[in-house]
N, C-alpha and C positions, 0 to 999 in steps of 0.2 A: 420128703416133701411132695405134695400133691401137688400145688398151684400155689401163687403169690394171691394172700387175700386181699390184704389193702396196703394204702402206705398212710399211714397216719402223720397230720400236719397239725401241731398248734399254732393257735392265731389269736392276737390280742382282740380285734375287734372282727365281729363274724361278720359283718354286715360290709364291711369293705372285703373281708375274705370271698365271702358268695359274690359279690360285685366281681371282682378277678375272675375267680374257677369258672363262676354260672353264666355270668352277663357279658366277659371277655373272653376267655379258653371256651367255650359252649360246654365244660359238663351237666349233669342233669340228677337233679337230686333225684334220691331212690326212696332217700332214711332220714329222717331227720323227726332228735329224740333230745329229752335230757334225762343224764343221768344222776341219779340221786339214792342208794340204796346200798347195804352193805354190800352189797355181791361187787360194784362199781368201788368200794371201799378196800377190799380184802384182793381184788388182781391188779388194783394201783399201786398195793401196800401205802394207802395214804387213808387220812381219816375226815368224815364229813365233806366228802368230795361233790361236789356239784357241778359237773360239767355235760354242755351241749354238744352231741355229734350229731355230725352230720356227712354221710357216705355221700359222694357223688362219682357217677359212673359217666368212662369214653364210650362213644360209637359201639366200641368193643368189649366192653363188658368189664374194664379195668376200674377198680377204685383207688378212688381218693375220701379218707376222711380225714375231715376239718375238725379241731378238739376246741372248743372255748370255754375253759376252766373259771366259772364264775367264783368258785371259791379258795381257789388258790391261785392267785397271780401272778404268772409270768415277768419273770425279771431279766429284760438282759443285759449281761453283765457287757460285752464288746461284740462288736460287728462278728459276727461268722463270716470264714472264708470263705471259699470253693475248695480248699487245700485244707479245711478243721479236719479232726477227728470226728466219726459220727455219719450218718446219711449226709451227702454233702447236695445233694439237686434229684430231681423228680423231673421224669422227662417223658414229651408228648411229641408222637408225630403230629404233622400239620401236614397237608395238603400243597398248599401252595406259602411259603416262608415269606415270600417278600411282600407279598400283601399282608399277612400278620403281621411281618415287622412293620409294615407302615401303620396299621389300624390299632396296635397297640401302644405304638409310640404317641400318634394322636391321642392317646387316653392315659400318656404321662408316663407311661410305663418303661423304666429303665433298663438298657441292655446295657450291654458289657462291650460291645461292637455292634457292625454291620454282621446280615449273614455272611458264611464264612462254609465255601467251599472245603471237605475233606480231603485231606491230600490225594485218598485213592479215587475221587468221584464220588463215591457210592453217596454222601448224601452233603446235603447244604444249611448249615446248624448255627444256632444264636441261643446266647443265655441272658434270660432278664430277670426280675426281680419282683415276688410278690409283693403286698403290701406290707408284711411283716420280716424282708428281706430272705425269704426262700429262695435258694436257683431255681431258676426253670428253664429246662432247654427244651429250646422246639427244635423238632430236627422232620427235613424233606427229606424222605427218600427220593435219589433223581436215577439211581443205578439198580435194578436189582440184580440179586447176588446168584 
């Protein structure tokens, strides 16, 4: 392996997804396409696929893509945990955590706690919830190693 390309996220409605990532986390769209064509058909292994992505990239160059499958519907069956089988959260430094936690709380946004000191120091971390109940943890670095 060379590098982490992205990490792919599907989302029922894009437009509260881009509200989260773009307008609350600040990433910054790069890409944004739809997919429609065998080639999008044949690496799904699914047929007549219609899905919008959209890459957005941190500071650093890191992406995030958003999937919104117009043509095949996302169903979920129960709540995902933090403890499922599968990618279980997607995780962003912040800057400064306890003004994120305030300014994303004002915008409804559900954590799991307060931030939450590591036992060794080294950083000060909270996990919230997308609009489609994805983790996310924001984590301070306050130590470096």
């Amino acid at each position: 392996m060379k590098a982490i390309r992205h990490i792919g996220i599907v989302v029922r409605d894009i437009d509260k997804a881009l509200h989260f990532y773009r307008d609350l986390l600040g990433l910054n769209i790069v890409k944004d396409m739809n997919e429609l064509d065998p080639y999008i058909d044949r690496i799904l292994n699914l047929h007549d696929v219609s899905v919008r992505t959209v890459k957005m990239a941190a500071d650093d160059g890191n992406l995030i893509e958003l999937l919104h499958f117009k043509s095949h519907v996302a169903v979920i069956e129960k709540q995902r945990k933090i403890y499922s089988v599968g990618c279980s959260h997607v995780a962003f430094t912040v800057e400064n955590l306890d003004e994120e936690y305030k300014r994303l709380r004002n915008e409804d946004i559900i954590f799991n706690s307060l931030p939450q000191y590591s036992p060794d120091g080294y950083a000060k971390v909270a996990f919230c919830k997308d609009p489609d109940g994805t983790s996310i943890e924001l984590v301070e670095v306050i130590r470096k190693e």
